[in-house]
HTML snippet that shows the backbone in 3Dmol.js (N, CA, C, O; Angstrom):
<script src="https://3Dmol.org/build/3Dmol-min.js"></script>
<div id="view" style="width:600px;height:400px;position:relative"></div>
<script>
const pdb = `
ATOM      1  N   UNK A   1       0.845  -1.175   0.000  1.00  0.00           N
ATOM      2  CA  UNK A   1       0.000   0.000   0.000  1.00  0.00           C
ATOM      3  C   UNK A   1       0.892   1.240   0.000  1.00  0.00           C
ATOM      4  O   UNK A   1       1.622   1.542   0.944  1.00  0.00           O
ATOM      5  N   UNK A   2       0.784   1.875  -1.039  1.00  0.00           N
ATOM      6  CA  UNK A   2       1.317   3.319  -1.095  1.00  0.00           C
ATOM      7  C   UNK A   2       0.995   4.436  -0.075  1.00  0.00           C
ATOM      8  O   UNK A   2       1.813   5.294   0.256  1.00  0.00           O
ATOM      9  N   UNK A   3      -0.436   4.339   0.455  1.00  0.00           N
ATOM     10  CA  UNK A   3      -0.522   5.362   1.312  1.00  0.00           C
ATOM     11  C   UNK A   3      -1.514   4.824   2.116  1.00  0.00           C
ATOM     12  O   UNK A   3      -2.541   4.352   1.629  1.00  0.00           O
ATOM     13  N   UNK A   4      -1.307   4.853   3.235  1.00  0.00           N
ATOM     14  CA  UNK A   4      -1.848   4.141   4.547  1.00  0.00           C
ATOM     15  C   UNK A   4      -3.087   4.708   4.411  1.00  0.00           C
ATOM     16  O   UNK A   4      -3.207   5.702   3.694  1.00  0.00           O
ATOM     17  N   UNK A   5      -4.332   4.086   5.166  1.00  0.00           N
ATOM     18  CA  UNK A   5      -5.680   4.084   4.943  1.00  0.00           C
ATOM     19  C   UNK A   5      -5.634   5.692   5.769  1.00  0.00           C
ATOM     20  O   UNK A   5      -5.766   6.804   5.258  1.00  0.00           O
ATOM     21  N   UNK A   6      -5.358   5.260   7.447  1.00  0.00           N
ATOM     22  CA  UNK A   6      -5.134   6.030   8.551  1.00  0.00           C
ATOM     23  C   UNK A   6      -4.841   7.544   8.265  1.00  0.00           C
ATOM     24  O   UNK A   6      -5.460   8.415   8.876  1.00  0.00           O
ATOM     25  N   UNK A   7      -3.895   7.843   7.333  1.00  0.00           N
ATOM     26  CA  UNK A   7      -2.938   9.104   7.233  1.00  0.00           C
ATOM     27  C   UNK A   7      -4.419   9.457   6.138  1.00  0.00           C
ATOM     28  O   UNK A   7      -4.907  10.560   6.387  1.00  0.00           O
ATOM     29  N   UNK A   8      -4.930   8.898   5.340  1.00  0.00           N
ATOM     30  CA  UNK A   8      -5.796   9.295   4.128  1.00  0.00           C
ATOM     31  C   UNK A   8      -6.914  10.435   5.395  1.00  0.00           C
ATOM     32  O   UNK A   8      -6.942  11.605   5.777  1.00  0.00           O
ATOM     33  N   UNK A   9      -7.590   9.283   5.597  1.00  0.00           N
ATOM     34  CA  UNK A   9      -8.856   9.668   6.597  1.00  0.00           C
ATOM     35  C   UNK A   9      -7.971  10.942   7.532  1.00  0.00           C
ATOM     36  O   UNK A   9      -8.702  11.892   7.811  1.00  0.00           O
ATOM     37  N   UNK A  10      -6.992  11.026   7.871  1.00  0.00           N
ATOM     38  CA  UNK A  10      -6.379  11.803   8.877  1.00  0.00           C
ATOM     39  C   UNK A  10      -6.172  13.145   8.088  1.00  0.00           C
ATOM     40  O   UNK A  10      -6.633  14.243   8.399  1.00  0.00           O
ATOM     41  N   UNK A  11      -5.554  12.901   7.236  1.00  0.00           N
ATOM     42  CA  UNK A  11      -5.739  14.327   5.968  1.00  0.00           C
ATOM     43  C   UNK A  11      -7.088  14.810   5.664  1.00  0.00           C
ATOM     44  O   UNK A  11      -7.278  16.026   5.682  1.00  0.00           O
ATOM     45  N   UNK A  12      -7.964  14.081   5.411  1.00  0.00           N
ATOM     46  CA  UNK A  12      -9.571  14.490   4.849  1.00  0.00           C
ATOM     47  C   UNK A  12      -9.922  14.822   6.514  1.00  0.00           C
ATOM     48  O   UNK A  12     -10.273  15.981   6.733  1.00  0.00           O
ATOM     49  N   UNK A  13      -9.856  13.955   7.611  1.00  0.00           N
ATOM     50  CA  UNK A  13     -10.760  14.971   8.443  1.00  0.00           C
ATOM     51  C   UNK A  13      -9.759  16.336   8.811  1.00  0.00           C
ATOM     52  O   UNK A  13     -10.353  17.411   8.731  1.00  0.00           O
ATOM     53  N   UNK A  14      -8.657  16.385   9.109  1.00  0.00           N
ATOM     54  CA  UNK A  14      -8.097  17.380   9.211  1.00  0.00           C
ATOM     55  C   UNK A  14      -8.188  18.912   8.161  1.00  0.00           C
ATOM     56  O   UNK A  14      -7.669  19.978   8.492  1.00  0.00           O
ATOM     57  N   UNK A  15      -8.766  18.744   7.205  1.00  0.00           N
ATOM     58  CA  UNK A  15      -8.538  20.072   6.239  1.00  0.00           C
ATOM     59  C   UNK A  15     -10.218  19.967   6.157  1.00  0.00           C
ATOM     60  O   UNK A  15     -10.863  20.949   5.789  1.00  0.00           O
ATOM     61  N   UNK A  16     -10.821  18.813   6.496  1.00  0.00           N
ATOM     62  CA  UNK A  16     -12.530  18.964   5.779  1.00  0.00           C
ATOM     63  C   UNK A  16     -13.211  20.036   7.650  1.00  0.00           C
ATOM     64  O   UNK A  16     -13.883  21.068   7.658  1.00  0.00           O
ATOM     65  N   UNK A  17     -12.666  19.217   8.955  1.00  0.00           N
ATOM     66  CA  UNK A  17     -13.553  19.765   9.639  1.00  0.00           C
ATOM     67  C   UNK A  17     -12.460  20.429  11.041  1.00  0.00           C
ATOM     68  O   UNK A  17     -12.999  20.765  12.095  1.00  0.00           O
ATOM     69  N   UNK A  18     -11.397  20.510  10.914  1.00  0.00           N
ATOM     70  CA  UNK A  18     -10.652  20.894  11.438  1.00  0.00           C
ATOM     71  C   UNK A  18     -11.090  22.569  11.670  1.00  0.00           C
ATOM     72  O   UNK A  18     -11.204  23.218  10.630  1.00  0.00           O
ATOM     73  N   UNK A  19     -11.403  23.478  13.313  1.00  0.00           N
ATOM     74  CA  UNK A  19     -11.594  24.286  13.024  1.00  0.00           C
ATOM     75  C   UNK A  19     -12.544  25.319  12.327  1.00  0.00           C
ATOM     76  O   UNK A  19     -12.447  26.547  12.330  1.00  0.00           O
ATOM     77  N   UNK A  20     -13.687  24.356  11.601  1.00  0.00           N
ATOM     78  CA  UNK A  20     -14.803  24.747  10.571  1.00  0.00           C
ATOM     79  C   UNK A  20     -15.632  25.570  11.039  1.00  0.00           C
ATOM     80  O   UNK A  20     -15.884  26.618  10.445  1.00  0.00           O
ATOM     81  N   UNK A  21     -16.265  25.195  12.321  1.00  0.00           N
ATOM     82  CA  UNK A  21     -17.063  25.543  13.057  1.00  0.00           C
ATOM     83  C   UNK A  21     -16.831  27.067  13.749  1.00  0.00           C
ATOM     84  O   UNK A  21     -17.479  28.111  13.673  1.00  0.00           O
ATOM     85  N   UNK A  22     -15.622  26.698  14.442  1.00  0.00           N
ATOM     86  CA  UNK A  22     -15.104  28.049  14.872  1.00  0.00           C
ATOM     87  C   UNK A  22     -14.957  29.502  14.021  1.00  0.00           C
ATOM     88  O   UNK A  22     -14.987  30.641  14.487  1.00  0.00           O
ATOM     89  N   UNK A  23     -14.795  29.098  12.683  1.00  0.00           N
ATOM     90  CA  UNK A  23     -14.786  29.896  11.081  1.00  0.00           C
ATOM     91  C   UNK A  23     -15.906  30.186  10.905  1.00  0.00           C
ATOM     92  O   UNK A  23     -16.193  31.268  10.393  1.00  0.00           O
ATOM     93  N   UNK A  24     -16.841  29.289  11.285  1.00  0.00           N
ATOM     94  CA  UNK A  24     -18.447  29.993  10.733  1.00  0.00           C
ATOM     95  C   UNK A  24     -18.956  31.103  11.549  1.00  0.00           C
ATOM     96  O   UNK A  24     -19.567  32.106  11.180  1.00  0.00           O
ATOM     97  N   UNK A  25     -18.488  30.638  13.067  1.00  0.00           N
ATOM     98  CA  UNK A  25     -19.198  31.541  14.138  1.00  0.00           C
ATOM     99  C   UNK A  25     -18.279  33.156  13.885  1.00  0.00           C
ATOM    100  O   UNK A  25     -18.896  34.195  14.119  1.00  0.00           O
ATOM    101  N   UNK A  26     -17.188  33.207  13.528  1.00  0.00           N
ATOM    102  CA  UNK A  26     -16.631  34.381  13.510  1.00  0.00           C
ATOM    103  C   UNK A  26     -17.043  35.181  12.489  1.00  0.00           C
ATOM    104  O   UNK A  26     -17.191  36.395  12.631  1.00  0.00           O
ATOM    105  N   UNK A  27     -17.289  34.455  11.219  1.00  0.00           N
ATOM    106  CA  UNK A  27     -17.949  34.519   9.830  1.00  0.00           C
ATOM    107  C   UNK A  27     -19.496  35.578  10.353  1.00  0.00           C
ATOM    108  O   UNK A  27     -19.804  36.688   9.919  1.00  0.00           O
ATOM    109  N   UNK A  28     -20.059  34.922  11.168  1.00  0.00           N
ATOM    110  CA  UNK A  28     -21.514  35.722  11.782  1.00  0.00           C
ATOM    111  C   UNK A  28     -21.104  36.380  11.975  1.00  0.00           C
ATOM    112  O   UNK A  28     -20.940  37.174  11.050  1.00  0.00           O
ATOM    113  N   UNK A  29     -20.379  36.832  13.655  1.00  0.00           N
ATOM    114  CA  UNK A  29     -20.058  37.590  13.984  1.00  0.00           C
ATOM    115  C   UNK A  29     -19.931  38.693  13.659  1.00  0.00           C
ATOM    116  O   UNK A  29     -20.660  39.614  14.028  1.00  0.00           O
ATOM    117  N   UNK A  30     -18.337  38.846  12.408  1.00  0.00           N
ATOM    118  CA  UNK A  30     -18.117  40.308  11.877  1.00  0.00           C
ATOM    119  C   UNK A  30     -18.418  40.478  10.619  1.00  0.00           C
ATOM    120  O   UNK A  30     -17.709  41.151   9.870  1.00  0.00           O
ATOM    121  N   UNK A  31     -19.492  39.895  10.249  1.00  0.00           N
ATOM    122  CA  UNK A  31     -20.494  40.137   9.220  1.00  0.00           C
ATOM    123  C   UNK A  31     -22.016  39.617   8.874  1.00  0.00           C
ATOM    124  O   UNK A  31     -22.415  39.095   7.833  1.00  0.00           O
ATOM    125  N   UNK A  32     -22.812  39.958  10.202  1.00  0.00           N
ATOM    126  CA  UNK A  32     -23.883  39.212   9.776  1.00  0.00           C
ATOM    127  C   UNK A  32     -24.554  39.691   8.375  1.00  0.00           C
ATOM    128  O   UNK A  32     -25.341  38.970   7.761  1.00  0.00           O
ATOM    129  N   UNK A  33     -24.304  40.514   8.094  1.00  0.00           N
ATOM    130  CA  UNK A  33     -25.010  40.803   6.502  1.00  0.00           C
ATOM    131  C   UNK A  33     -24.593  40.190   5.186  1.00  0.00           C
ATOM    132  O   UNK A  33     -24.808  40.586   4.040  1.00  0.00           O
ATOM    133  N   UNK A  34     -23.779  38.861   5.738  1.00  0.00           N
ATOM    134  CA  UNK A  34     -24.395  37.961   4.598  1.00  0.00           C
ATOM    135  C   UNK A  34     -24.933  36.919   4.798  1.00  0.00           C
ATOM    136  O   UNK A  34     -24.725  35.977   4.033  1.00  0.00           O
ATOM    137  N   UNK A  35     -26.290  36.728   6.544  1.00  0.00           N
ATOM    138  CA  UNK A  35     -26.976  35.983   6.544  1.00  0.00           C
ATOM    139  C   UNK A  35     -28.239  36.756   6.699  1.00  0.00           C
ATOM    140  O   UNK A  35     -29.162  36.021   7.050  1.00  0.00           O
ATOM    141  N   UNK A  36     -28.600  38.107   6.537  1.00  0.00           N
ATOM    142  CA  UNK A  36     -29.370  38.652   7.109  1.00  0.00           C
ATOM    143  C   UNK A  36     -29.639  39.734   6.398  1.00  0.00           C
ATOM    144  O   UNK A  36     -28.634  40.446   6.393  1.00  0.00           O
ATOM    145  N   UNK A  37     -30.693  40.305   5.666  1.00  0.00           N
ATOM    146  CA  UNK A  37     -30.723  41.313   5.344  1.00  0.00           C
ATOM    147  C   UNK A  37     -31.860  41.871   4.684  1.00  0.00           C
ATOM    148  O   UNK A  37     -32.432  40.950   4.102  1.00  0.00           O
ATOM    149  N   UNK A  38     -32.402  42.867   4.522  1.00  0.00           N
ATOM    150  CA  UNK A  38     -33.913  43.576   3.727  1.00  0.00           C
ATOM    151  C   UNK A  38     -33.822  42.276   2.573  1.00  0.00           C
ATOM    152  O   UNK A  38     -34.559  41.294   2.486  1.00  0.00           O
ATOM    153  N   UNK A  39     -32.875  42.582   1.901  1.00  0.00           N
ATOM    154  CA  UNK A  39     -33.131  42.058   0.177  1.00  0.00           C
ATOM    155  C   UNK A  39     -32.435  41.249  -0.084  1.00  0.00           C
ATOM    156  O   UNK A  39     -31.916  41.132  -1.194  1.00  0.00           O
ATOM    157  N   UNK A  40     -32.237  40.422   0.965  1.00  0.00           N
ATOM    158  CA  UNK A  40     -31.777  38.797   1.091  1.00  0.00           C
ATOM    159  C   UNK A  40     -32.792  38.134   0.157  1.00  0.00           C
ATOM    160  O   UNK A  40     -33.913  38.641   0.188  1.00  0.00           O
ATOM    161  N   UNK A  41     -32.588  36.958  -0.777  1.00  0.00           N
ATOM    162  CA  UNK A  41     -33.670  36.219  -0.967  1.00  0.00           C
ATOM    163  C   UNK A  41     -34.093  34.557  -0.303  1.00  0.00           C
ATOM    164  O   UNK A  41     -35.089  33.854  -0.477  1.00  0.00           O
ATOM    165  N   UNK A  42     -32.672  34.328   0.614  1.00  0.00           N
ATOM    166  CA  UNK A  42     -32.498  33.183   1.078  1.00  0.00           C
ATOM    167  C   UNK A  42     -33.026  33.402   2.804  1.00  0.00           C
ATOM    168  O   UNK A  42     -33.137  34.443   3.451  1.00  0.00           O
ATOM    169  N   UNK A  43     -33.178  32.546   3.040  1.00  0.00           N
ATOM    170  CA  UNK A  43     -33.373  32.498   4.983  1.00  0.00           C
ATOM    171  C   UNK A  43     -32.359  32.139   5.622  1.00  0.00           C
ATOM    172  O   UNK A  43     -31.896  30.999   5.566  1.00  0.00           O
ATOM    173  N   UNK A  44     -31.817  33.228   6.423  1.00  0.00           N
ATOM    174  CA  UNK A  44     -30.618  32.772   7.482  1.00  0.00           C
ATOM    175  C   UNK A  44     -30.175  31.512   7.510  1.00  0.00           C
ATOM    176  O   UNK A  44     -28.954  31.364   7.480  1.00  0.00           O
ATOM    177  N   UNK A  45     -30.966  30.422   7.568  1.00  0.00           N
ATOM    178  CA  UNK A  45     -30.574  29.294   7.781  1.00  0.00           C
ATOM    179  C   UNK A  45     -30.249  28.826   6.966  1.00  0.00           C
ATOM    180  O   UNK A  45     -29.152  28.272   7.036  1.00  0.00           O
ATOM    181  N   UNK A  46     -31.156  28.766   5.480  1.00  0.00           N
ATOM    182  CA  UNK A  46     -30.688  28.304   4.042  1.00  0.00           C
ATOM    183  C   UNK A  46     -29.485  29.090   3.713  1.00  0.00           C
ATOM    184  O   UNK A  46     -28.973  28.710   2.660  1.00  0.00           O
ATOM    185  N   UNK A  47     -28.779  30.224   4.381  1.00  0.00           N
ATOM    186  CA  UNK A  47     -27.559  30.595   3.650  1.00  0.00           C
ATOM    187  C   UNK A  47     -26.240  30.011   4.361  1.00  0.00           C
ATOM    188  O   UNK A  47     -25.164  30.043   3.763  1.00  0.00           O
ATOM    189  N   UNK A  48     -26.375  29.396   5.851  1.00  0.00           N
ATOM    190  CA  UNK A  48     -25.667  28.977   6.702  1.00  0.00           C
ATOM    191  C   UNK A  48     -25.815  27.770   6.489  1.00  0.00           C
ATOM    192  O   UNK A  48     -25.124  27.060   7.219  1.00  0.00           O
ATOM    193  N   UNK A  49     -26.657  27.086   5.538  1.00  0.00           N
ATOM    194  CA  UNK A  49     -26.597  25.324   4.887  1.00  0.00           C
ATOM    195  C   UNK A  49     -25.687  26.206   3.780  1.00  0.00           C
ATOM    196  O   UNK A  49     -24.554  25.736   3.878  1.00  0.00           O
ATOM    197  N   UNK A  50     -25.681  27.130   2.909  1.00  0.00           N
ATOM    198  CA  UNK A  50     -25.263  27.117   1.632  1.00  0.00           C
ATOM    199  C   UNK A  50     -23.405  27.311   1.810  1.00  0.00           C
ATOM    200  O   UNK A  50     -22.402  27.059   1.142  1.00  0.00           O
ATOM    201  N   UNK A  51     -23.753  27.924   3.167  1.00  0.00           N
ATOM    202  CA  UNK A  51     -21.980  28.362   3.363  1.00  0.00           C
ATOM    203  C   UNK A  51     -21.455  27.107   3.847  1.00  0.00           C
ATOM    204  O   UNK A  51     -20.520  26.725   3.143  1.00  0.00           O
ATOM    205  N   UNK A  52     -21.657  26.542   4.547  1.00  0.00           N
ATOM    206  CA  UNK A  52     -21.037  24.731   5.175  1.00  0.00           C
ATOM    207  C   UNK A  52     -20.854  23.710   4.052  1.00  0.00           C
ATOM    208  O   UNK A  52     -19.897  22.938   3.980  1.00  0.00           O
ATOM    209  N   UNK A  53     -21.659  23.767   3.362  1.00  0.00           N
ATOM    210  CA  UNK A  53     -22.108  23.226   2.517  1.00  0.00           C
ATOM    211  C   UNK A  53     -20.443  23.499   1.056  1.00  0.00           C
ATOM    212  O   UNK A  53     -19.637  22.744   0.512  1.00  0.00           O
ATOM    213  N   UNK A  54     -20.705  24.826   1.033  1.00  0.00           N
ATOM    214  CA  UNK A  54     -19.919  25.241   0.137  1.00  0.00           C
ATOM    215  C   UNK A  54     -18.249  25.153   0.377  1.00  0.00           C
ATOM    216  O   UNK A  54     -17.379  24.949  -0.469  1.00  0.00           O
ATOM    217  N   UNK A  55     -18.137  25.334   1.546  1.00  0.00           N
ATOM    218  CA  UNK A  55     -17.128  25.344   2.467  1.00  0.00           C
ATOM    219  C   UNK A  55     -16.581  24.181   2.097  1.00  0.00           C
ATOM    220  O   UNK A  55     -15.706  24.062   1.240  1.00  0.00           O
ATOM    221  N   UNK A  56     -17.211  23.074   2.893  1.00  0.00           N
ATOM    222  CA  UNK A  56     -16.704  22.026   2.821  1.00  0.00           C
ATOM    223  C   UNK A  56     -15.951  20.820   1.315  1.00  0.00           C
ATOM    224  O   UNK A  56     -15.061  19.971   1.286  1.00  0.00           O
ATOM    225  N   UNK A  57     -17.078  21.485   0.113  1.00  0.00           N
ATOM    226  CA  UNK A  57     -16.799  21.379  -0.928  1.00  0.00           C
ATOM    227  C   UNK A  57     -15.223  22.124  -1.438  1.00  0.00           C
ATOM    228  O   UNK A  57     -14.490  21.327  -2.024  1.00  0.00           O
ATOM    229  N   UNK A  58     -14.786  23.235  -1.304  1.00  0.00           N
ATOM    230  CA  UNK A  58     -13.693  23.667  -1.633  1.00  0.00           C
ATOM    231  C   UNK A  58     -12.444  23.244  -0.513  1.00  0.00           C
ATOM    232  O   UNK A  58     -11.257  23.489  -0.725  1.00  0.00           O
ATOM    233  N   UNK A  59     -12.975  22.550   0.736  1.00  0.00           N
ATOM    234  CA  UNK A  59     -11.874  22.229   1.445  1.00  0.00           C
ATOM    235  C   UNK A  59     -11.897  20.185   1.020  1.00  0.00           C
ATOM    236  O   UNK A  59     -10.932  19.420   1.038  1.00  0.00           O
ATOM    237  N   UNK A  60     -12.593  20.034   0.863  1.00  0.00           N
ATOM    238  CA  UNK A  60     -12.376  18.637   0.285  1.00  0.00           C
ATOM    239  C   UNK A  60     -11.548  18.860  -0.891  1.00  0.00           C
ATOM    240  O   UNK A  60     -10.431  18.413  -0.630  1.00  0.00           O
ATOM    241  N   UNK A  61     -11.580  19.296  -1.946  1.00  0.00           N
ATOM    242  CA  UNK A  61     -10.677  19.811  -3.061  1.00  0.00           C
ATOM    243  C   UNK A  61      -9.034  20.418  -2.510  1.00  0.00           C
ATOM    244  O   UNK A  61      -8.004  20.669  -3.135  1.00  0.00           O
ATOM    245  N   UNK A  62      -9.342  20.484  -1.269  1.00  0.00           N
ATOM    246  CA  UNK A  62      -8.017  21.108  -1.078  1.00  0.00           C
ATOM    247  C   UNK A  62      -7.281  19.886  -0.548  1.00  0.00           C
ATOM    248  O   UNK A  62      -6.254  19.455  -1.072  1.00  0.00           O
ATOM    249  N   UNK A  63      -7.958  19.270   0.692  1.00  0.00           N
ATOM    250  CA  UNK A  63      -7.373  17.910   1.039  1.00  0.00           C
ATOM    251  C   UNK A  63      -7.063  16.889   0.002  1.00  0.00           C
ATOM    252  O   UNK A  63      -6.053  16.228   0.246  1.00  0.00           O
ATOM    253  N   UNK A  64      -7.891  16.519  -1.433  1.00  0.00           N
ATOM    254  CA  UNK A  64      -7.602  15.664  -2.347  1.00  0.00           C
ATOM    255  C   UNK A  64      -6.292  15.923  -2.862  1.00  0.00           C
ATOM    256  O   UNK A  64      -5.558  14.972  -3.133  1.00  0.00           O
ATOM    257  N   UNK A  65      -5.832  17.376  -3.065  1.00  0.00           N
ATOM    258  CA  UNK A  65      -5.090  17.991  -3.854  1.00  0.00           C
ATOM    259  C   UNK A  65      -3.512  17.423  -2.722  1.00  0.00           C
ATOM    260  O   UNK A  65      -2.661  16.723  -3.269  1.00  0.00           O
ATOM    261  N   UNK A  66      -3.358  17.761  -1.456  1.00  0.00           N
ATOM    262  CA  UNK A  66      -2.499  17.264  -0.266  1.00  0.00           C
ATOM    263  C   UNK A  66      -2.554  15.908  -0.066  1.00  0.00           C
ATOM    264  O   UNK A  66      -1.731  15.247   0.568  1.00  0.00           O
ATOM    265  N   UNK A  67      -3.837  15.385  -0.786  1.00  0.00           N
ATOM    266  CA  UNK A  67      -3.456  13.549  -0.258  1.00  0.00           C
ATOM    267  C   UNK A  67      -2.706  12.771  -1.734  1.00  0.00           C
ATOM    268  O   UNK A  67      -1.997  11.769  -1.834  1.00  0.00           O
ATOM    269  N   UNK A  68      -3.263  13.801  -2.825  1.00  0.00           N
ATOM    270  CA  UNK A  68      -2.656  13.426  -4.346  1.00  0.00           C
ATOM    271  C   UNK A  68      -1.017  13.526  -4.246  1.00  0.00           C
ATOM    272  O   UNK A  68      -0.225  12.705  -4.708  1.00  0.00           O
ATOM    273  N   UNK A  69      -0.677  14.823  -3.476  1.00  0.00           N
ATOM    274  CA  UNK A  69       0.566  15.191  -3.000  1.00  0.00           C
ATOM    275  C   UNK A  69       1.525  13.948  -2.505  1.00  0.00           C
ATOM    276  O   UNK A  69       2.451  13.268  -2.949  1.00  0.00           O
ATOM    277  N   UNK A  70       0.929  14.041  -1.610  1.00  0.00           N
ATOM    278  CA  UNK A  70       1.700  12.443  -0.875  1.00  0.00           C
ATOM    279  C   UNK A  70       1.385  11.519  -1.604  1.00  0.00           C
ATOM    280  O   UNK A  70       2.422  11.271  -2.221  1.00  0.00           O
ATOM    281  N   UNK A  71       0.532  10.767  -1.974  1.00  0.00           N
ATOM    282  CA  UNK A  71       0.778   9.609  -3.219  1.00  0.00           C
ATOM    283  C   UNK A  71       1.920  10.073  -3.830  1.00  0.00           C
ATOM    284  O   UNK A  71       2.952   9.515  -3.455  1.00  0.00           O
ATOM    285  N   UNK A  72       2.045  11.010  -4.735  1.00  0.00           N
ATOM    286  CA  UNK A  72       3.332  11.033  -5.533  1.00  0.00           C
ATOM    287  C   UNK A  72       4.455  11.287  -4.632  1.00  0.00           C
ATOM    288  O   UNK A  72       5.540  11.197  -5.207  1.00  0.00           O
ATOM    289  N   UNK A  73       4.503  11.519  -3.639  1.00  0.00           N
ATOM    290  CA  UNK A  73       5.667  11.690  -3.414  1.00  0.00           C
ATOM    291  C   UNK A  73       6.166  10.308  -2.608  1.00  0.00           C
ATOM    292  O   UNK A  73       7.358  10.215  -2.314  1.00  0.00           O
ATOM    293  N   UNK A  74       5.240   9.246  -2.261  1.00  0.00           N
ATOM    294  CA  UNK A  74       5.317   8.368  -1.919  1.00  0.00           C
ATOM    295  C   UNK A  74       5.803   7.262  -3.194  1.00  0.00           C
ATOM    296  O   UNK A  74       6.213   6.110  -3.053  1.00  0.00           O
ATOM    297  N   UNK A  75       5.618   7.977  -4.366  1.00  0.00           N
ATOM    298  CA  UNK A  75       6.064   7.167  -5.461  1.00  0.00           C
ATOM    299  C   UNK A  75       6.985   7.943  -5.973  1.00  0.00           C
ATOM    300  O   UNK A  75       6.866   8.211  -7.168  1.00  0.00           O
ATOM    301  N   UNK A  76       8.061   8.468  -5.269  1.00  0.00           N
ATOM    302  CA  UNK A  76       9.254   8.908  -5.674  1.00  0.00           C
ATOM    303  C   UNK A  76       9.155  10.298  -6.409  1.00  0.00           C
ATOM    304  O   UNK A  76      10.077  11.113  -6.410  1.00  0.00           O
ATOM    305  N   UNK A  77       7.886  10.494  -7.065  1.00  0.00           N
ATOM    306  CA  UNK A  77       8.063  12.147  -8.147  1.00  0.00           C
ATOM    307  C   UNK A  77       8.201  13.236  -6.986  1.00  0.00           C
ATOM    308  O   UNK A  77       7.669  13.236  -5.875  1.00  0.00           O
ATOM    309  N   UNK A  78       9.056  14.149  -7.557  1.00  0.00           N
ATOM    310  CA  UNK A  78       9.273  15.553  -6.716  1.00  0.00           C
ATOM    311  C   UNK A  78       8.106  16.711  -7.480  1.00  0.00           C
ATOM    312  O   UNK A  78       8.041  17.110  -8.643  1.00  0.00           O
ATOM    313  N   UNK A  79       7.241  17.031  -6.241  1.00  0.00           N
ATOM    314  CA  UNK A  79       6.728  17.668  -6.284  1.00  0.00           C
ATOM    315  C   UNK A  79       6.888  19.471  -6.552  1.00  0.00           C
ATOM    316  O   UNK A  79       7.381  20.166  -5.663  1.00  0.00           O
ATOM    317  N   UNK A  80       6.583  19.859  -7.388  1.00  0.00           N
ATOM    318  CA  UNK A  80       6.887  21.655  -8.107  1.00  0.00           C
ATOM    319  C   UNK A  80       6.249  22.409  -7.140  1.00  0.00           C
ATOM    320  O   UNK A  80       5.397  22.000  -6.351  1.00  0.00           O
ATOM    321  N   UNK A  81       6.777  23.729  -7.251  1.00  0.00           N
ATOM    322  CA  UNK A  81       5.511  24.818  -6.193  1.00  0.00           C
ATOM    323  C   UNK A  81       4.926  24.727  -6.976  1.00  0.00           C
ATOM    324  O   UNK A  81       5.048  24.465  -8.172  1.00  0.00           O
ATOM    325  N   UNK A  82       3.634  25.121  -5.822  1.00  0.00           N
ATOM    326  CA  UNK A  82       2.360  25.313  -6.471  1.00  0.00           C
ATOM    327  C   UNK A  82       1.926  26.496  -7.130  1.00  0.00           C
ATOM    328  O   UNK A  82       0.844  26.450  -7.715  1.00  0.00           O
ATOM    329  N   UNK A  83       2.596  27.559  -7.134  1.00  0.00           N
ATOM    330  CA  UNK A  83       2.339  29.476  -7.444  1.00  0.00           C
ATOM    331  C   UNK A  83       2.919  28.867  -8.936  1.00  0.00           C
ATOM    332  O   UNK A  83       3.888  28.187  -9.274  1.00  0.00           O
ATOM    333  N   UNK A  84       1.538  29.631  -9.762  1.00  0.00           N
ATOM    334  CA  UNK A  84       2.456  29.463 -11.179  1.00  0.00           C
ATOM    335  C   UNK A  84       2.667  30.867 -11.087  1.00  0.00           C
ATOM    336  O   UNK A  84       2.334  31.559 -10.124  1.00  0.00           O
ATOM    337  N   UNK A  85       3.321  31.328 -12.285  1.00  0.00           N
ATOM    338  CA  UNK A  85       3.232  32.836 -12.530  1.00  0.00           C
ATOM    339  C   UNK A  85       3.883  33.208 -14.132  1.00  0.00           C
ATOM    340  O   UNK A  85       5.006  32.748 -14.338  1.00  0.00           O
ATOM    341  N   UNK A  86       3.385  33.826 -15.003  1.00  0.00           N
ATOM    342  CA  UNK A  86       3.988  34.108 -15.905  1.00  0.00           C
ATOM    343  C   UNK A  86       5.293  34.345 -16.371  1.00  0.00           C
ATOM    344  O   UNK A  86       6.044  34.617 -15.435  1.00  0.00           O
ATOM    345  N   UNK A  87       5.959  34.343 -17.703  1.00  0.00           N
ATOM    346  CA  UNK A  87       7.373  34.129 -17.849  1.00  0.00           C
ATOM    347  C   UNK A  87       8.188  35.619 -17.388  1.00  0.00           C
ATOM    348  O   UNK A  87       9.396  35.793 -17.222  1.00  0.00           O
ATOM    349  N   UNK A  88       6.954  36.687 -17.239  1.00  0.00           N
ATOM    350  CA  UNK A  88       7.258  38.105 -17.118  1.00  0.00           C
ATOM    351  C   UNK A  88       8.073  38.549 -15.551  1.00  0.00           C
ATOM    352  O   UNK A  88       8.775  39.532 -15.311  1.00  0.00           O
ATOM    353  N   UNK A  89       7.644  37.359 -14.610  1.00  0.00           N
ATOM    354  CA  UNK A  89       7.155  37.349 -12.898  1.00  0.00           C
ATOM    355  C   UNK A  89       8.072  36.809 -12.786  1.00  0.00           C
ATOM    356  O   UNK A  89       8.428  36.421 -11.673  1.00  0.00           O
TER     357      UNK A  89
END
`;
const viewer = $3Dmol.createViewer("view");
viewer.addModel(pdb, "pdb");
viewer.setStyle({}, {cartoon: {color: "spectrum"}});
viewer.zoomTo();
viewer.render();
</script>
């Protein structure tokens, strides 16, 4: 096995719910006006499913991207930075 079951699951819960919670409540906090507002068309609650929801989707993408990481590097390829930048930069 190239990459232990343990370390997999340990990467996905670590980047999926690590901290999440604590991010949302601060998220209210110093901005409730993007759960709340005259000309909102969503309900507080449907926008606090849409943000968890959404959240979690771009942090799963981030953990796949760190567990893809280690596979290859577990199969010997050296991994590039990740910042591209033009030939100008």
């Amino acid at each position: 096995m190239i990459l232990e079951y343990g370390t997999f699951i340990n990467m996905l819960n670590t980047k999926l719910f690590e901290g999440s919670s604590v991010d949302l409540i601060k998220k209210i906090v110093t901005s409730p006006d993007r759960y709340v507002g005259l000309f909102r068309p969503t309900k507080p609650k449907t926008k606090l499913i849409q943000n968890i929801t959404q959240s979690h989707e771009i942090k799963f993408g981030a953990a796949l991207e760190d567990i893809s990481e280690e596979y290859f590097k577990a199969l010997g390829f050296e991994m590039l930075p990740k910042k591209i930048s033009s030939l100008g930069n």
